[in-house]
C-alpha positions in Angstrom: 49.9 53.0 42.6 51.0 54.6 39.3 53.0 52.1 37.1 56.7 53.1 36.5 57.6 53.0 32.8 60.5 50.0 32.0 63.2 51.3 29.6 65.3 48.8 27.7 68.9 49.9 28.5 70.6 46.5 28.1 72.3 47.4 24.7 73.6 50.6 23.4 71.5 50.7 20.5 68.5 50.0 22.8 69.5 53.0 24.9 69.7 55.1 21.7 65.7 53.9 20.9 64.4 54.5 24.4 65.7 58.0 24.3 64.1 58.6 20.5 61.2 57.4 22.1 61.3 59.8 25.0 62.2 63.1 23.0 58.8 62.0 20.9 56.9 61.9 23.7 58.6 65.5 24.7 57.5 66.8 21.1 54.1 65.7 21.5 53.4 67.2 24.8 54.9 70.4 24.2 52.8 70.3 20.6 49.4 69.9 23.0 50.6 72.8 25.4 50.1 74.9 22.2 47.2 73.6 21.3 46.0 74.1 25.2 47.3 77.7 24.9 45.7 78.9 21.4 42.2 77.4 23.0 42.5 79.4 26.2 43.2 82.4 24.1 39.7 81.7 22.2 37.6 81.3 24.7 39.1 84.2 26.3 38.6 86.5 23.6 34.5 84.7 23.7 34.2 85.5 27.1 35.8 88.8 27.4 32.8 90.4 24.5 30.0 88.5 26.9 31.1 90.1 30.0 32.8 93.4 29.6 33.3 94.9 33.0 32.6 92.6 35.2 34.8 92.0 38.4 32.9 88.4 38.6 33.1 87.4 35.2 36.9 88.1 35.5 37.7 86.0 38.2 35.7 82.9 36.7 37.8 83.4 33.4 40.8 83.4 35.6 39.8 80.3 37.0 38.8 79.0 33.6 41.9 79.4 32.0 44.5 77.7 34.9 42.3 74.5 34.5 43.0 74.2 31.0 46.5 74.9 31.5 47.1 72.1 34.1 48.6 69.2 32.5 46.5 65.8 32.8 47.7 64.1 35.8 49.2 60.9 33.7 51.4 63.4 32.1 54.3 64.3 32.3 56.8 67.7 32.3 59.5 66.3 29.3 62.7 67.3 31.3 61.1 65.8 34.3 60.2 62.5 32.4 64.3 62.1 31.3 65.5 63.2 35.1 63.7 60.0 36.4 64.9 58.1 33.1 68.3 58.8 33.7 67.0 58.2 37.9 66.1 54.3 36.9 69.7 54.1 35.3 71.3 55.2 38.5 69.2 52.7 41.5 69.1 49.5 39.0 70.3 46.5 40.4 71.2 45.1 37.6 72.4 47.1 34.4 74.0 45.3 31.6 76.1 47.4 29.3 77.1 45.8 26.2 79.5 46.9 23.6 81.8 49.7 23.6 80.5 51.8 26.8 82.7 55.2 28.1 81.9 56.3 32.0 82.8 59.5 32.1 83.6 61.7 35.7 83.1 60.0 39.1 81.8 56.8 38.5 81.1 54.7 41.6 80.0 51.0 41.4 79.0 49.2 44.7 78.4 45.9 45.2 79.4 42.6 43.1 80.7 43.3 39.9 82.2 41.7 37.4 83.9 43.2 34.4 84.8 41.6 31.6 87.0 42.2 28.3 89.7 44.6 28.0 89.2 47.5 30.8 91.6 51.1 29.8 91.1 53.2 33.1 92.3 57.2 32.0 93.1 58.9 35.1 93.0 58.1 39.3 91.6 54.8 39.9 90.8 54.4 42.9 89.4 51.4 44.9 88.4 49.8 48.6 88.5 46.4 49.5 86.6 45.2 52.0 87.6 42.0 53.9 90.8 40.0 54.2 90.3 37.3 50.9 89.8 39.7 48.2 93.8 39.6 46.7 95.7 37.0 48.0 99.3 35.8 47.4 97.4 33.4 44.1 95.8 36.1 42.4 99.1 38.6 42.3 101.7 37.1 39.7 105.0 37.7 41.0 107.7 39.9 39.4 111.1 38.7 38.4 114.5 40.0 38.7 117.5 38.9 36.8 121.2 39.3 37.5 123.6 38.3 34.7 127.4 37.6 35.8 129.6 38.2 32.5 132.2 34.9 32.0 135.1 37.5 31.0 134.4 39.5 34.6 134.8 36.7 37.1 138.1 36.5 38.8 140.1 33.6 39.7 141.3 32.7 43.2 144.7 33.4 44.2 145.4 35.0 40.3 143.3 37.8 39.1 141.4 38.3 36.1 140.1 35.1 34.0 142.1 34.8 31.0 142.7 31.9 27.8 146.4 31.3 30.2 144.5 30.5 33.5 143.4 27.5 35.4 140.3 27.6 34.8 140.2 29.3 31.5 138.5 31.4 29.6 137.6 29.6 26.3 135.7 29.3 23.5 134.1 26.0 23.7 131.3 24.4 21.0 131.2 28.1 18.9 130.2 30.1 22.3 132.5 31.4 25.4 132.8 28.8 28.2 134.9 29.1 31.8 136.6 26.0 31.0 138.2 23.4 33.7 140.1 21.1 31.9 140.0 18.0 34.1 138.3 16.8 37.7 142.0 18.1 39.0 141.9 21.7 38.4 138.6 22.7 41.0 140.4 26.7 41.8 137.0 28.7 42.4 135.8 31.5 40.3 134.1 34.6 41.7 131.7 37.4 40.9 130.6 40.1 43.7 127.2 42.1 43.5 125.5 43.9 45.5 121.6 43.0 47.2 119.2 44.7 44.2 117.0 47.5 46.1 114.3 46.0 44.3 114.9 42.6 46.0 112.0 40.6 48.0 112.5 36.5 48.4 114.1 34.0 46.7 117.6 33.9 45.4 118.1 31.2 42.8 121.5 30.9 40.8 121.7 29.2 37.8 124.9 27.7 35.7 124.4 26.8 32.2 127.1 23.8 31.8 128.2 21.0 29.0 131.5 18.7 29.0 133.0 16.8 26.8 131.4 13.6 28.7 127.8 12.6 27.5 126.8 11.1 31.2 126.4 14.2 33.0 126.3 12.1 36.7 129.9 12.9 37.1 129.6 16.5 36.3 129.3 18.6 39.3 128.9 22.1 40.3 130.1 23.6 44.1 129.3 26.7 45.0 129.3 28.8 48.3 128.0 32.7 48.8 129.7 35.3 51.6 128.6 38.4 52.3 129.7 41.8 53.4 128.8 45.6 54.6 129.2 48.4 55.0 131.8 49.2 58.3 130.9 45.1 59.8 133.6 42.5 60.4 134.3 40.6 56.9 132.0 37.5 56.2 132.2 34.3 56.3 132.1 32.0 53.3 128.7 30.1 53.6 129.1 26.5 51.6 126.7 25.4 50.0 124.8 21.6 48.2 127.0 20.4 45.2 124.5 20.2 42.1 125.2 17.4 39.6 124.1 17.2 36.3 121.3 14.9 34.9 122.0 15.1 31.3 122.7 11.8 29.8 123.9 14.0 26.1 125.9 16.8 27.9 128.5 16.6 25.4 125.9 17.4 22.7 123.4 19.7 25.0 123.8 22.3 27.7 122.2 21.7 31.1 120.7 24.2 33.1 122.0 23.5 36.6 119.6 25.4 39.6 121.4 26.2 42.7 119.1 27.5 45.2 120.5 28.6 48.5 120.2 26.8 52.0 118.5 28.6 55.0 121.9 30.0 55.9 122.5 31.3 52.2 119.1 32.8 51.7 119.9 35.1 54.9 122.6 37.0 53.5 120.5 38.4 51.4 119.4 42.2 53.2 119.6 45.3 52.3 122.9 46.8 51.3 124.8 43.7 51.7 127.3 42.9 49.1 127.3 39.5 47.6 130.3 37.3 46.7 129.2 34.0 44.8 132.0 31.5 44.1 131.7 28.9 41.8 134.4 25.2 41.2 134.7 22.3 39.6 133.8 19.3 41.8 133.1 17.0 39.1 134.6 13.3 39.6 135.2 11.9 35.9 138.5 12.8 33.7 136.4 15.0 31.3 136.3 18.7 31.2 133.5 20.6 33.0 132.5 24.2 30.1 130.4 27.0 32.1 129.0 28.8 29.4 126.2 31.4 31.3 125.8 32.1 34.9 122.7 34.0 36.2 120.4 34.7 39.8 116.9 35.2 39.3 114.8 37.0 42.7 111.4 38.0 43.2 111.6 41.6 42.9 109.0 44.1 44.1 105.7 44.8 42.2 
């Protein structure tokens, strides 16, 4: 069986050689079909003075000159030589591209494959996964929402607008805006109403940035409830929720990032649509003041 030529196609600059090498090859043999050619034109012109006229002598010359003009059997036509180069490319199992490579039109890779480095598709990309454990829930990197709730926009029960003159106030507390209660006494809620992001997926989780003029933040305490409503439904009803304390032991020095994730019943209210109401009171038990300086939901939106 006739042995296949290898090429060395593992590095661009190897690829680059291999063809050099080929187009040589190309030049030669299409320098010794010349040579071939201007022979069989000799002995022609020999033959044709030794045997003028004759019908036989013709046909031998006829057969003469396609002999020489067959090309050896371990040789081969140059364009058919780079079709099965280019053919070994296509069916090898293994083909290790290094550097900066460009696949240009349809490109189809079947199999295991990994890819490596930074990949810039131009165009469709398309692709078919086979099997149920390709992408999972690990491998996807979920996408984050944020809703911000302005201080100065919140309203306070049973008064209207927050203002410096209400209980609570709004005030500027260590250099920044705060919604200040001044004591465990004044616990009036304050409010904010959204509506349910299109964009929304999971996972509703509110978020009260808080100081006080007390260090131990144990007595510092957040209540909160959520209530929704829709669109031409009976009015909701007010769904309380955990109290969240605070941990800080310097929370008259440092703000404390207080996470208030909904219960089961909270987490519900959240559909398509629905508006939002999110109330927010003192409940701490000390005599200091409780500041809320930034209030905030984060969601896992869709990808």
């Amino acid at each position: 069986m006739k042995k296949v030529a290898q090429y060395d196609v593992t590095t661009p600059s190897a690829l680059r050689k291999t063809l050099d090498k080929m187009n040589d090859k190309a030049e030669a043999l299409r320098e010794r079909v010349g040579d071939l050619e201007m022979k069989v034109k000799r002995q022609a012109t020999k033959i044709n003075k030794l045997v003028k006229g004759s019908t036989v002598a013709s046909i031998i010359l006829a057969i003469f000159m396609i002999g020489l003009l067959v090309v050896p059997a371990n040789a081969e036509i140059p364009h058919r030589q780079k079709e099965r180069f280019y053919n070994d490319i296509a069916t090898e199992k293994k083909f290790d591209a290094k550097g900066t490579n460009t696949l240009s039109g349809p490109t189809t890779i079947s199999g295991a494959a990994t890819l490596s480095g930074n990949i810039t598709p131009t165009g469709t990309v398309q692709s078919a996964f086979v099997g149920t454990d390709i992408v999972t829930a690990t491998n996807i990197v979920n996408n984050i929402g944020v809703i911000n709730f302005p201080l100065g926009a919140t309203m306070v029960d049973g008064t209207g607008p927050i203002l410096s003159s209400t209980g609570p106030a709004l005030a500027t507390v260590d250099d920044v805006a705060a919604i200040l209660y001044d004591d465990s006494t004044e616990v009036t809620p304050v409010q904010w109403s959204f509506i349910t992001p299109d964009d929304y997926v999971s996972t509703m989780i509110f978020y009260a940035s808080i100081s006080s003029s007390e260090a131990t933040g144990t007595d510092v305490r957040i209540d909160w409830a959520l209530t929704q409503n829709k669109d031409d439904t009976v009015f909701g009803t007010t769904r309380d929720q955990a109290v969240v304390a605070s941990t800080s032991l310097s929370l008259d020095t440092k703000n404390d990032v207080l996470t208030l994730t909904p219960d089961a019943t909270g987490a519900a209210l959240f559909v398509d649509g629905a508006v939002i109401s999110l109330e927010i009171f003192n409940a701490s038990t000390g005599g200091d003041n409780t500041e809320i300086k930034a209030v905030w939901a984060e969601y896992i939106k869709k990808q």
